[in-house]
VEXDREN-2710 file (C-alpha; in Angstrom, 1 decimal):
% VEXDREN-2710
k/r/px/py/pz
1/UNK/-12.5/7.1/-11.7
2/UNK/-10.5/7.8/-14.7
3/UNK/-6.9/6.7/-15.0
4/UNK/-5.0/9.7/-14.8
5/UNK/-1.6/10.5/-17.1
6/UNK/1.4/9.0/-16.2
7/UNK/5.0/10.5/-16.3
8/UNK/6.0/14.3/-15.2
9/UNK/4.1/15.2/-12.2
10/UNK/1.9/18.0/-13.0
11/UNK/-1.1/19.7/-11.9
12/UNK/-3.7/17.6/-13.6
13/UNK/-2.1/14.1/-11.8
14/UNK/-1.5/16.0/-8.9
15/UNK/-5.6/16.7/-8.3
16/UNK/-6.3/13.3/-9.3
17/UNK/-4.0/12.0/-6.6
18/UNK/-5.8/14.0/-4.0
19/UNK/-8.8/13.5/-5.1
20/UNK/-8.1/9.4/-4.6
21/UNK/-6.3/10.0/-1.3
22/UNK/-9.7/11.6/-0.5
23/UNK/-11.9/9.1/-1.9
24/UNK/-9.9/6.3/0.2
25/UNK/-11.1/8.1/3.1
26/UNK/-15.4/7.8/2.6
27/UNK/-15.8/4.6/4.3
28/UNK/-14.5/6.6/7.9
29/UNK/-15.9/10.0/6.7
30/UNK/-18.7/10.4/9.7
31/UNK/-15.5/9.4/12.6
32/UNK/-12.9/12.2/10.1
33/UNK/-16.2/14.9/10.4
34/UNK/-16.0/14.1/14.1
35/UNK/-12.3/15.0/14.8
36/UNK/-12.8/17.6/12.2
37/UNK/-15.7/19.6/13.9
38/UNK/-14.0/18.9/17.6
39/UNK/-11.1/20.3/16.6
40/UNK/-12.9/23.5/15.0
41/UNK/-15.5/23.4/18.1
42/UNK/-12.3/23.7/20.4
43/UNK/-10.9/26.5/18.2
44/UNK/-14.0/28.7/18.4
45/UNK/-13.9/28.2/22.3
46/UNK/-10.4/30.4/22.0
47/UNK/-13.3/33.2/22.1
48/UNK/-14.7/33.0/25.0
49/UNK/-11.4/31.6/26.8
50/UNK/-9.6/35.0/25.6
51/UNK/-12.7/36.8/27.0
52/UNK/-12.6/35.6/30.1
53/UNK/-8.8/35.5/30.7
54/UNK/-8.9/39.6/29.6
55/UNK/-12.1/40.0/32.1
56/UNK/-10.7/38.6/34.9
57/UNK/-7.6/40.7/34.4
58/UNK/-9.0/44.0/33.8
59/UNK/-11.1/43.4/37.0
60/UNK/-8.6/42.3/39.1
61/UNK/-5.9/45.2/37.9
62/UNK/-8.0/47.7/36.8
63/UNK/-11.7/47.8/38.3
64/UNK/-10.2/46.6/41.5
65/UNK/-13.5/44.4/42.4
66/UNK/-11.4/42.1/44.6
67/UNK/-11.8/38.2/44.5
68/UNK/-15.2/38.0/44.3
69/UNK/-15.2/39.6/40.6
70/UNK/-13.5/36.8/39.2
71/UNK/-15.8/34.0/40.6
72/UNK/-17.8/34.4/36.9
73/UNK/-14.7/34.6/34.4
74/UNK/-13.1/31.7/36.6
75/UNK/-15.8/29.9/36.2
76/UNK/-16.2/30.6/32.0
77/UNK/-12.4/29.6/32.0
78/UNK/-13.2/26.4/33.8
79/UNK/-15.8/25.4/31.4
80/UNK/-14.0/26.5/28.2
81/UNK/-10.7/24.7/29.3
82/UNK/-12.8/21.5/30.4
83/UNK/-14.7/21.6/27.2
84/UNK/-11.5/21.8/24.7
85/UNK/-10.2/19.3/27.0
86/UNK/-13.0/17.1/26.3
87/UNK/-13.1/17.8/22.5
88/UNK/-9.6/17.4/21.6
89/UNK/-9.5/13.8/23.6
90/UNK/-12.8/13.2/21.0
91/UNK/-11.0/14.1/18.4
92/UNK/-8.3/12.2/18.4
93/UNK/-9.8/9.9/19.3
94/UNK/-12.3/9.4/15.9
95/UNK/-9.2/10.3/13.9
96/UNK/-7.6/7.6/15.2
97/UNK/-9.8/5.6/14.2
98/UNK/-10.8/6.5/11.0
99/UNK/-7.2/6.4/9.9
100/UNK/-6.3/3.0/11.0
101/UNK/-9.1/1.7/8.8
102/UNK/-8.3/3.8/6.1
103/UNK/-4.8/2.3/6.1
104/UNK/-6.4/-1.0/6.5
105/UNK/-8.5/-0.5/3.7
106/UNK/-5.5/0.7/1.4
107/UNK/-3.1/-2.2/2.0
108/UNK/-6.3/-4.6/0.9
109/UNK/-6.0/-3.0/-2.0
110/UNK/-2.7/-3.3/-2.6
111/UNK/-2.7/-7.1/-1.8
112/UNK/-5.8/-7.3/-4.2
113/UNK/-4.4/-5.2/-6.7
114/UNK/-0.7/-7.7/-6.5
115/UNK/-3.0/-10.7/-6.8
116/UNK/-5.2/-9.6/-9.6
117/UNK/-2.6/-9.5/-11.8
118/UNK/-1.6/-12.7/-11.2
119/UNK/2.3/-14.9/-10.6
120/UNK/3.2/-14.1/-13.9
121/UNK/3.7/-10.2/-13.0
122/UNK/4.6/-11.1/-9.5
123/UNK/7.4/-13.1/-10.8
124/UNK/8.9/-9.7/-12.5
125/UNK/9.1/-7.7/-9.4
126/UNK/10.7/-7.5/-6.2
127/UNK/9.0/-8.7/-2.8
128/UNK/10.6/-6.5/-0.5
129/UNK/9.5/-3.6/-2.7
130/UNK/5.6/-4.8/-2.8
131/UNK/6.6/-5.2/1.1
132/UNK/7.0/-1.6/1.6
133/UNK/4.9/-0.4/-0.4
134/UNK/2.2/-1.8/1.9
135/UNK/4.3/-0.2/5.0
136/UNK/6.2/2.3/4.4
137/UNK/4.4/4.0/1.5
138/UNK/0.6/3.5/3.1
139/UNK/2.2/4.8/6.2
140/UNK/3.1/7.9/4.5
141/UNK/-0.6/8.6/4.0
142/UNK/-1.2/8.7/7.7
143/UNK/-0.5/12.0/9.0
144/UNK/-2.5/13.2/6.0
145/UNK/-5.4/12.0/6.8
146/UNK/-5.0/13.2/10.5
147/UNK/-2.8/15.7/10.3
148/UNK/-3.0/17.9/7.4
149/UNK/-6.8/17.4/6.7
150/UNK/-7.6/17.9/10.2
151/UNK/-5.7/21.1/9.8
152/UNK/-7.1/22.2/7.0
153/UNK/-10.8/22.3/7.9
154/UNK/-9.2/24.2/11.0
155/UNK/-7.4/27.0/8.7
156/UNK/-10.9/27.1/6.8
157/UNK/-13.2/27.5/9.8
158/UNK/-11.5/29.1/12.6
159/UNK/-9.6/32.2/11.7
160/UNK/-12.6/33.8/10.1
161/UNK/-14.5/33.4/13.8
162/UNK/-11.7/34.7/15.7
163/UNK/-11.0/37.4/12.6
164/UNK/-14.6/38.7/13.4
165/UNK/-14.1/38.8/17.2
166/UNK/-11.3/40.6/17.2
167/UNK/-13.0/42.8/14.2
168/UNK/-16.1/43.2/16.9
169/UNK/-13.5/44.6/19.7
170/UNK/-10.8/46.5/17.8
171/UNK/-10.9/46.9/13.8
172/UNK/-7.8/48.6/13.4
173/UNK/-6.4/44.8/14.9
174/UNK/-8.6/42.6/12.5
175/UNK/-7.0/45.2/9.7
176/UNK/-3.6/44.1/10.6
177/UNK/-4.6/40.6/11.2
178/UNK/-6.2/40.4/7.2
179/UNK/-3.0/42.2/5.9
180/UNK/-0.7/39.3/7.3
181/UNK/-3.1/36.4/6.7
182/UNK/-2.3/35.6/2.6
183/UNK/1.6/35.9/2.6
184/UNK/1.7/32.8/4.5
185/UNK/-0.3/30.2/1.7
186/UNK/1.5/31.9/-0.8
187/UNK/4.8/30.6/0.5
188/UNK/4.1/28.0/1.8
189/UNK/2.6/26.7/-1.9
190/UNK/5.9/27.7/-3.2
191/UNK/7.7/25.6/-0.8
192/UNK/5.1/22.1/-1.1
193/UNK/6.0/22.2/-4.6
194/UNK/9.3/21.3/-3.7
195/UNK/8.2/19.0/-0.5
196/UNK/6.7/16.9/-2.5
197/UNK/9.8/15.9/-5.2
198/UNK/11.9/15.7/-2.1
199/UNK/9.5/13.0/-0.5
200/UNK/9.0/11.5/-3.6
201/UNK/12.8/10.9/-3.8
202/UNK/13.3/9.6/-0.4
203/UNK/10.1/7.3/-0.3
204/UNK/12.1/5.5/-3.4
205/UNK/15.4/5.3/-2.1
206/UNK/13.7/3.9/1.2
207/UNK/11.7/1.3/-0.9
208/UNK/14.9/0.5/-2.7
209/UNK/17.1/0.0/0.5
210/UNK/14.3/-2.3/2.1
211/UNK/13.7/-4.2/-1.2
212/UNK/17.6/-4.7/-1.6
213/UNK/17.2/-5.5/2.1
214/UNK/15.1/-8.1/2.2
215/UNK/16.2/-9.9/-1.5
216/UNK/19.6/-9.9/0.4
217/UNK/18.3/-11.5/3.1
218/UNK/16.6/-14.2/1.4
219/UNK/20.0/-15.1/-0.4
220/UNK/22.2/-14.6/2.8
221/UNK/23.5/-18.6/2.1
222/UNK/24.4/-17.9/-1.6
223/UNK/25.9/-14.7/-0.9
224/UNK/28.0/-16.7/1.7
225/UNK/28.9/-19.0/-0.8
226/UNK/30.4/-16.6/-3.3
227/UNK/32.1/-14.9/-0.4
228/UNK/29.8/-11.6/-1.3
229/UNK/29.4/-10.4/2.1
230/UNK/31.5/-7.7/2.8
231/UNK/30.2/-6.2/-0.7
232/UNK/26.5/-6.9/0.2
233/UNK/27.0/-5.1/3.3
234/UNK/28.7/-2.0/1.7
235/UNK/25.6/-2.0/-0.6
236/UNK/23.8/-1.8/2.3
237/UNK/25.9/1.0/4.1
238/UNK/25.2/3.2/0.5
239/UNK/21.8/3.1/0.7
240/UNK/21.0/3.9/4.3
241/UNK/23.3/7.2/3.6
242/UNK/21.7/7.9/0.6
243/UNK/18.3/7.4/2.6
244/UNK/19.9/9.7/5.5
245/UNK/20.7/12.4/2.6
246/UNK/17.0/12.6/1.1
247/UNK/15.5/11.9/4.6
248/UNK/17.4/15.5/5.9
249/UNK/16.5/17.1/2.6
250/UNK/12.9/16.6/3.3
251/UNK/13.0/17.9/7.1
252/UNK/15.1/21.0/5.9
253/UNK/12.3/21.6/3.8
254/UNK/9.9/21.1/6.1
255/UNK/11.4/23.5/8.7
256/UNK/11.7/26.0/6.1
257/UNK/7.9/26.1/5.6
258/UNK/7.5/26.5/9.1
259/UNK/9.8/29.2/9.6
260/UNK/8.4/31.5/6.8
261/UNK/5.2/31.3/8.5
262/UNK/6.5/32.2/12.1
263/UNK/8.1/34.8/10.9
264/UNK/5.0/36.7/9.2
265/UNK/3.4/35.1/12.3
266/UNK/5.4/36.4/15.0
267/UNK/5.8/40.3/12.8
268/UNK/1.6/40.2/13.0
269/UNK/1.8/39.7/16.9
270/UNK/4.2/42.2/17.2
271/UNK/2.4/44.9/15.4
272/UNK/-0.5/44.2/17.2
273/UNK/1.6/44.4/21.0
274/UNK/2.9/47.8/19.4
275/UNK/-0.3/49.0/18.4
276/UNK/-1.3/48.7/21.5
277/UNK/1.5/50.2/23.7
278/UNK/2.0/53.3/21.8
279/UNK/-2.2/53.4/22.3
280/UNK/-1.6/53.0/25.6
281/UNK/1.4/55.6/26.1
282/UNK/-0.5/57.8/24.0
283/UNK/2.2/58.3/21.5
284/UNK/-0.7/57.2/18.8
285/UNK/-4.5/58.0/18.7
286/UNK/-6.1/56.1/15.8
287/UNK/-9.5/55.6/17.5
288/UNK/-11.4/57.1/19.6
289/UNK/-12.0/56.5/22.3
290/UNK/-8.7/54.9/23.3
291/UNK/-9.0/50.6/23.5
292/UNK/-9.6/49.1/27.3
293/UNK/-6.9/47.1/28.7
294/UNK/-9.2/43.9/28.5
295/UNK/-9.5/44.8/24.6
296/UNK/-5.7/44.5/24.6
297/UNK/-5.4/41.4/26.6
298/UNK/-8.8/39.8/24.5
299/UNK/-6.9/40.6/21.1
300/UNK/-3.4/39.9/22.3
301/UNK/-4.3/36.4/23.0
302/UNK/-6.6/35.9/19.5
303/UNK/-3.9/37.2/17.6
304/UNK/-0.6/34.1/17.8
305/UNK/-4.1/32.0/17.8
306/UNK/-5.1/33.4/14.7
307/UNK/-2.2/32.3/13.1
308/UNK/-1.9/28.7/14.8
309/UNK/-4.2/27.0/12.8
310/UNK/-2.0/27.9/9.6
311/UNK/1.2/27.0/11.2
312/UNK/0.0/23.7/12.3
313/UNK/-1.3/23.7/8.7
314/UNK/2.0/24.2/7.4
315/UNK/3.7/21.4/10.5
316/UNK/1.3/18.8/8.2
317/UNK/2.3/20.5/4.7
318/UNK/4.9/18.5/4.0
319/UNK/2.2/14.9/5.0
320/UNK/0.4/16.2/1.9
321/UNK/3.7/16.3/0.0
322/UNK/4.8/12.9/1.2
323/UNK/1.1/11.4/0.6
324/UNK/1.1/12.3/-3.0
325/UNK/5.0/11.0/-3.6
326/UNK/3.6/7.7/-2.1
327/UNK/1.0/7.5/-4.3
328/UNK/2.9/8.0/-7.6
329/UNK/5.5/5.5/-6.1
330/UNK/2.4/2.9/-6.2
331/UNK/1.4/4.0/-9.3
332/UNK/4.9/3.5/-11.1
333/UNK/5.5/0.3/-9.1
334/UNK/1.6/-1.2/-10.7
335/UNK/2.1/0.7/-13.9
336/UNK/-1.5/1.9/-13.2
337/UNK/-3.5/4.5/-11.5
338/UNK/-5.2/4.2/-8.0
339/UNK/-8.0/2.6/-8.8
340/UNK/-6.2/-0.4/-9.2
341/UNK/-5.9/-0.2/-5.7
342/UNK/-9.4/0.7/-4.3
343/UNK/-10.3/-2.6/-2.0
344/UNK/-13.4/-3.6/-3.8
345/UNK/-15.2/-6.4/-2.9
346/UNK/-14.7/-9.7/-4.5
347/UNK/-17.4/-11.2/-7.1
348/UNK/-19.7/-13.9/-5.8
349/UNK/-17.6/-17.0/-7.8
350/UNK/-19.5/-18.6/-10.9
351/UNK/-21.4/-21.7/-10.4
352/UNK/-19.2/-24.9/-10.6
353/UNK/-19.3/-26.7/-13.5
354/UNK/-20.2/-30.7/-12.8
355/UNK/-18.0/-33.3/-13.9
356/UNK/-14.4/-32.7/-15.7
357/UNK/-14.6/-30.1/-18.4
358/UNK/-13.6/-29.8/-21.8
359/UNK/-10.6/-27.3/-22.6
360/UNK/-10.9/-25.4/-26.2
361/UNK/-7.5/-23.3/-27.0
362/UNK/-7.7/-21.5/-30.2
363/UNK/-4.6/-20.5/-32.2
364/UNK/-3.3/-19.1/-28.9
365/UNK/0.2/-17.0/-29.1
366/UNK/1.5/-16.3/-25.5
367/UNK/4.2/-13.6/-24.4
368/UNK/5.4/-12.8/-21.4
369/UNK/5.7/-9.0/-20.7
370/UNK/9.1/-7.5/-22.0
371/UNK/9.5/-10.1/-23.7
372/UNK/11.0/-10.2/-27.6
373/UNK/9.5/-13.0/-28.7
374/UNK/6.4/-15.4/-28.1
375/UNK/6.6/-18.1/-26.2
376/UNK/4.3/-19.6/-28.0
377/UNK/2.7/-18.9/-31.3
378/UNK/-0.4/-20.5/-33.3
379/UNK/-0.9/-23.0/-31.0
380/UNK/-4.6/-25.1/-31.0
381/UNK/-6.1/-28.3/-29.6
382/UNK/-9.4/-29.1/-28.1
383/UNK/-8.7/-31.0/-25.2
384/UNK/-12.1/-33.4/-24.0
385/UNK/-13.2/-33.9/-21.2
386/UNK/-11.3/-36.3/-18.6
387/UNK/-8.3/-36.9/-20.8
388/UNK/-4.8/-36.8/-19.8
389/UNK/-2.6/-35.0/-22.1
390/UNK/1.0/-34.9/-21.6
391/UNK/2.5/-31.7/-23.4
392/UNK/6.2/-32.3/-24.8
393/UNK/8.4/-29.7/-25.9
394/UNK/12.4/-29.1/-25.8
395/UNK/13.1/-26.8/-23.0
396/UNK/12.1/-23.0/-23.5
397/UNK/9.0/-24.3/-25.9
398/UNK/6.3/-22.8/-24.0
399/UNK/5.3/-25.8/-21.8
400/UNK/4.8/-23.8/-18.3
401/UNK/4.1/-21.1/-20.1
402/UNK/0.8/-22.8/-21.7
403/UNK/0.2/-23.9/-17.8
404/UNK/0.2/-20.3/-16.7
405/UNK/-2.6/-19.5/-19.2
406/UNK/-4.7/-22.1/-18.9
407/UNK/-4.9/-21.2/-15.1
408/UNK/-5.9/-17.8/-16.0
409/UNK/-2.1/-16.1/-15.3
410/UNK/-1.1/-15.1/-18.6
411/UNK/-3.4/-13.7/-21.0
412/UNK/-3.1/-14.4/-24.4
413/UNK/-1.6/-12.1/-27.1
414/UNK/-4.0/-13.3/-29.4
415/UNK/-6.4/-16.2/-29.9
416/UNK/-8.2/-17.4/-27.3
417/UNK/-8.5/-20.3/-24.3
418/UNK/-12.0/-22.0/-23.2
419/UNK/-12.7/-23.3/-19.7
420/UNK/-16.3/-23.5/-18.8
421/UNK/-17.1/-21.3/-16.1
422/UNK/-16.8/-21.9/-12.4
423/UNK/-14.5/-24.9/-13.3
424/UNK/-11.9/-25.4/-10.0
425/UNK/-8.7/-25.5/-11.8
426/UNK/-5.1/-26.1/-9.5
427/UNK/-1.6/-26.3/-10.8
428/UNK/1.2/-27.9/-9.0
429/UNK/4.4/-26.1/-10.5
430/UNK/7.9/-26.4/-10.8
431/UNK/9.1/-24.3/-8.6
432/UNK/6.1/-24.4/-6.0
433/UNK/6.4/-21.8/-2.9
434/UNK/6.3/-23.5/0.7
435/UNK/6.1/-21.2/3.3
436/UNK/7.7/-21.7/7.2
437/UNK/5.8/-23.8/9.2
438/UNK/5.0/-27.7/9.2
439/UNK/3.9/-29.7/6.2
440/UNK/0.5/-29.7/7.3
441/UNK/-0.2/-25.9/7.0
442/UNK/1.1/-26.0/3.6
443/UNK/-1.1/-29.2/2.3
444/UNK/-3.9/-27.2/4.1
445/UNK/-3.2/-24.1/2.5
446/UNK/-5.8/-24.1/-0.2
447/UNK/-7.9/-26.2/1.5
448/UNK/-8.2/-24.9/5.5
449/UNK/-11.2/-26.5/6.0
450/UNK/-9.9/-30.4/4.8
451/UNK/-9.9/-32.8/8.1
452/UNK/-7.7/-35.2/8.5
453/UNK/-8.6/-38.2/6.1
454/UNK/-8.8/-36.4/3.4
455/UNK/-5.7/-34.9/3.8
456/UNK/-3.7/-38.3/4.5
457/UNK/-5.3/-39.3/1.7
458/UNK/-3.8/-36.4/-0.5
459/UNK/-0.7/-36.9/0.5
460/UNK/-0.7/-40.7/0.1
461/UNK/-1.7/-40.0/-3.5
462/UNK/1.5/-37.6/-4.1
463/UNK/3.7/-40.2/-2.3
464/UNK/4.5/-37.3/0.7
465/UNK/3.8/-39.9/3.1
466/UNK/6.7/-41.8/1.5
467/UNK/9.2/-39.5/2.9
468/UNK/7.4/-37.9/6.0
469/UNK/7.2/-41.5/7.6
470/UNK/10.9/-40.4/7.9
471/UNK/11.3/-37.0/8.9
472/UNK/10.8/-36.7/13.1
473/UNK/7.6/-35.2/13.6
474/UNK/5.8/-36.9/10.2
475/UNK/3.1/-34.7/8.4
476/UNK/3.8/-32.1/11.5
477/UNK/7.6/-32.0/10.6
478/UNK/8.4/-27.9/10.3
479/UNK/10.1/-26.8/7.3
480/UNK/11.3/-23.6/6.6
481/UNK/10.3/-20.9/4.0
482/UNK/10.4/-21.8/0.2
483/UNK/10.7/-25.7/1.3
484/UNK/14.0/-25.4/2.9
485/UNK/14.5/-28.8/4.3
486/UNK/13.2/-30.9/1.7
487/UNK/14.3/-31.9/-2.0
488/UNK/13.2/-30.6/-5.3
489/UNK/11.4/-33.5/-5.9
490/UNK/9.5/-33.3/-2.3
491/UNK/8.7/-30.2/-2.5
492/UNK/7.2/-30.7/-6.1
493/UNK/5.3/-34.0/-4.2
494/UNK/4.1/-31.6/-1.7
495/UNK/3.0/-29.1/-4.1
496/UNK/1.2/-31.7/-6.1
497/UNK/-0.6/-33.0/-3.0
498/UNK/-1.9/-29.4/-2.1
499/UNK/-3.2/-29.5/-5.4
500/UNK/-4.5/-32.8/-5.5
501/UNK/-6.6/-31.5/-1.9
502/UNK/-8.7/-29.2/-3.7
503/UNK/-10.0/-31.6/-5.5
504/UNK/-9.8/-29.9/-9.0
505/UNK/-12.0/-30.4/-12.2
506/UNK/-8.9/-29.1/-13.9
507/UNK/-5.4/-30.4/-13.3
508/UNK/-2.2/-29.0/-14.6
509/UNK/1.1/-30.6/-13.6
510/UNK/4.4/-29.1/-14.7
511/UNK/7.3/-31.6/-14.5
512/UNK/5.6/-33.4/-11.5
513/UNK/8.0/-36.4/-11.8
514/UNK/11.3/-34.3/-12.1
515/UNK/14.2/-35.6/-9.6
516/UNK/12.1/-38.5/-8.9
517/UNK/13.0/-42.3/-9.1
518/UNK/11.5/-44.9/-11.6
519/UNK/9.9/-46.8/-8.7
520/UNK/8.9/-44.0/-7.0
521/UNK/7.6/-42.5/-10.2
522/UNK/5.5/-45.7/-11.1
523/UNK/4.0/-45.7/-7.9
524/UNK/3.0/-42.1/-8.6
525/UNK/1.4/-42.2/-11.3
526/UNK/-0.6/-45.4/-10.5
527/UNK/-1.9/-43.6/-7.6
528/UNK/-2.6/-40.6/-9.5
529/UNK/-4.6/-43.5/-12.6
530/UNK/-7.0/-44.6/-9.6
531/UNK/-7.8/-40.7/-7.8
532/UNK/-8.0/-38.6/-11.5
533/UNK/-11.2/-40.4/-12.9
534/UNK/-13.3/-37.1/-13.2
535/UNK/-10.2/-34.6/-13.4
536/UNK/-9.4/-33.5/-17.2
537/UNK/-5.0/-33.3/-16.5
538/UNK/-2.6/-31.7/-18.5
539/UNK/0.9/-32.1/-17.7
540/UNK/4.2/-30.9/-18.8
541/UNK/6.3/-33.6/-18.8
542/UNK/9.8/-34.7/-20.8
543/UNK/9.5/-38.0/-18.8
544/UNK/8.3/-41.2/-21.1
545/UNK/6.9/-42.9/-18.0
546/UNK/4.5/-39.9/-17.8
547/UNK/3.8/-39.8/-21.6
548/UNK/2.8/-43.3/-21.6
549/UNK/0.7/-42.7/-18.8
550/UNK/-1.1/-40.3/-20.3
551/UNK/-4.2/-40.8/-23.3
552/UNK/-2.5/-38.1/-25.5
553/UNK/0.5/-36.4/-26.5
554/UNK/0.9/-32.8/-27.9
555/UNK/4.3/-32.6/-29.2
556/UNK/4.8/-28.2/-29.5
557/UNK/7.3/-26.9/-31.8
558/UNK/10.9/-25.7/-30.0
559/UNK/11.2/-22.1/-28.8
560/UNK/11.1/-19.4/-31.3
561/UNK/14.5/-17.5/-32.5
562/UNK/14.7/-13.8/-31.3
563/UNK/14.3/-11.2/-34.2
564/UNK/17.8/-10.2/-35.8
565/UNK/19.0/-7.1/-35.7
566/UNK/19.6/-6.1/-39.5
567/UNK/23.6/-5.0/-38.7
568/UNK/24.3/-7.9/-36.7
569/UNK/22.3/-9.8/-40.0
570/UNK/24.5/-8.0/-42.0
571/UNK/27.5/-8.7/-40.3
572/UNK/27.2/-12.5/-40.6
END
């Protein structure tokens, strides 16, 4: 599928976005026919359940039959109300189901989408918006899928059957019946236009609120610190009113939709009671001869149905509105279109390259989005196979930046970087992310599968056993999220350990010494001299220990000045 335009919302984005909302929904399509042709299948049994209702009337007020005339329409009641029973509990139930997979499908996608373009994006946007993005705004798309689609293969199939029946028994009814039936769409398509801005609106202020939520809650001890709180909390306070605000807007909307079409609704039924009461008091004659009172009763009861299918249509008008502001919401928060999002299946990975590979990097200039300036510009080496190269560079001269590329993160502006394919690569970072739970789970993290030995062994190498021999449960010791509990340095040992787990062909260590001391550094990196003997490393380093440690240094040149602006050039 084609990318569609970004910016205003018109027309031409609009169809595209339905036509991906759509598209998310194949996978489930034979459990969404289901609900859809139960639901119709119970609308089309309004036929016979008016008939028998009106013939069990007329022959118990007017025939005069006694009880044993309605023993047949009873019985056609019984089995019309126990069949729509039975359909509409089918119904929901497959479009239950088919929209909880479809959601399922579309928050893979978003995760896939987040982690196909790598840390180096991530870095640049907010968590708790991503967070609901994957709630709030895929939630959005549910009563679309099983509300308003639902409804609108209703409005498309049912009407016209119960427009004929009532045609067969009275026309002058059907007449009135057609003459009502396009005012509603036509208001109600005036009125979605505006649905859908005002959902748009409050879907951002609630990912907003939630992202400034949960950043705020992440940073509760620093905004502690600085005495923020009271502030923090008033920030707070603004944008749950300002959600409250758009949050009305869109209902008032919504019950304005829905009282436009009761009201041509309820002036149809009337017209059609009047019809027949003047017929009936013979104050009118316009057919001859005169209707039966179980005509009256059969289209008295078809007519509010007629027009239930479009007012349910119009109770989901407004899921269609808020469906599509979801999906521009994930557009502009990707800066991409929905098939960025589509969960398709990962490729088979590329067979692994024996041994440690040689690294090629060709005139390679590196920026990283928004920014003014490289970070790095020109830069070459071939790097051979097995070698330990510590890169050196004053701080801001493209060191972890160089990292990120070479482990696929950050594409370069121009030039180009060679690893062999299906080469296992790992980088243990500055500032590595530990999540809650014990240092075991996050050693284990890349590798699940690694038993015990190995896993010791790991964390022998990156000297973690050094300080979990103290902590009170050892390796089992629970930490809390983004290593609170542990040091820079530990956390950097622990990071470097998870890396060292997987075993990699391709290491890449920024800083791994930082905070450490000399003795504990020594013993580092002798452990690292014995376990790296088929592992090509590159490390960022501005330690001397680690650049004599290494078989090469690659001095970079320092960071590069922004461009000046001509009247501040002048003004100097």
């Amino acid at each position: 599928m084609t990318s569609p335009p970004q910016g205003k919302d018109r027309t031409g984005p609009r169809r595209l976005r339905l036509q991906w909302l759509d598209a998310q929904l194949l996978p489930s399509r034979s459990r969404h026919r289901v609900a859809q042709a139960s639901q119709v299948l119970a609308g089309w049994l309004l036929v016979p359940q008016a008939a028998a209702i009106a013939w069990g009337l007329d022959a118990a007020l007017i025939d005069a039959h006694g009880a044993g005339a309605l023993h047949a329409p009873l019985a056609l009641l019984a089995v019309t109300l126990l069949a729509r029973t039975l359909l509409g509990w089918l119904g929901q139930r497959a479009a239950a189901d088919a929209v909880e997979d479809t959601l399922a499908r579309m928050r893979v996608g978003l995760a896939r989408a987040a982690i196909a373009r790598g840390p180096v994006w991530l870095r640049g946007r907010r968590s708790g918006e991503l967070v609901a993005l994957s709630t709030g705004h895929v939630d959005a798309a549910a009563p679309y899928f099983g509300g308003y689609l639902l409804a609108r293969a209703e409005v498309m199939l049912v009407p016209p059957v119960l427009l004929a029946a009532v045609f067969a028994a009275d026309w002058i009814v059907g007449l009135l019946l057609l003459a009502a039936a396009p005012l509603a769409p036509f208001f109600m398509a005036l009125i979605g236009m505006r649905a859908e801005a005002a959902g748009r609106a409050q879907l951002s202020a609630l990912a907003r609120a939630g992202a400034h939520f949960t950043d705020r809650l992440r940073g509760l001890d620093l905004i502690r610190v600085y005495g923020r709180g009271e502030a923090e909390l008033a920030q707070v306070g603004e944008a749950t009113e300002t959600i409250r605000v758009r949050s009305m807007r869109v209902l008032r909307i919504a019950f304005l939709s829905s009282t436009v079409l009761e009201f041509f609704a309820s002036v149809s039924v009337a017209l059609v009671a009047l019809y027949f009461g003047f017929s009936y008091l013979g104050l009118i004659a316009l057919r001859d001869p005169a209707p039966t009172l179980a005509t009256g009763l059969f289209c008295l009861l078809l007519a509010p149905e007629f027009h239930g299918p479009m007012r349910r249509l119009a109770g989901h008008y407004h899921d269609r509105a808020n469906a599509l502001a979801a999906v521009a919401e994930v557009e502009a928060a990707f800066d991409d279109s929905r098939p960025a999002l589509s969960a398709v299946p990962a490729a088979d990975p590329a067979p692994m390259t024996p041994g440690a590979p040689a690294v090629r990097i060709e005139a390679v200039t590196l920026r990283h989005p928004g920014a003014a300036v490289p970070a790095l510009a020109g830069a070459s080496r071939d790097i051979p196979a097995g070698q330990r190269l510590a890169i050196v560079a004053p701080s801001g001269g493209g060191k972890s930046t160089l990292l990120d590329a070479l482990a696929g993160w950050l594409p370069p502006e121009s030039g180009r970087i060679h690893v062999p394919a299906g080469t296992t690569i790992a980088l243990a970072g500055q500032r590595p992310w530990l999540f809650q739970g014990s240092l075991l789970d996050n050693l284990r993290i890349g590798a699940p599968q690694a038993d015990e030995v190995a896993v010791r062994e790991a964390a022998q190498i990156a000297q973690v056993t050094r300080f979990a021999a103290h902590l009170p449960e050892g390796l089992h010791t629970p930490i809390g999220e983004h290593g609170f509990g542990l040091s820079g340095g530990q956390a950097r040992r622990v990071a470097l350990a998870r890396a060292l787990l997987l075993r990699p062909q391709l290491l890449l260590l920024d800083e791994p010494t930082a905070f450490l001391d000399p003795a504990t550094e020594a013993d580092l990196l002798a452990a690292l001299d014995t376990s790296l003997r088929d592992c090509t490393v590159i490390v960022a380093t501005h330690s001397q220990a680690v650049m004599d440690w290494a078989d090469a240094v690659w001095r970079l040149p320092g960071p590069l000045a922004a461009p000046v602006e001509p009247a501040m050039e002048a003004a100097r």
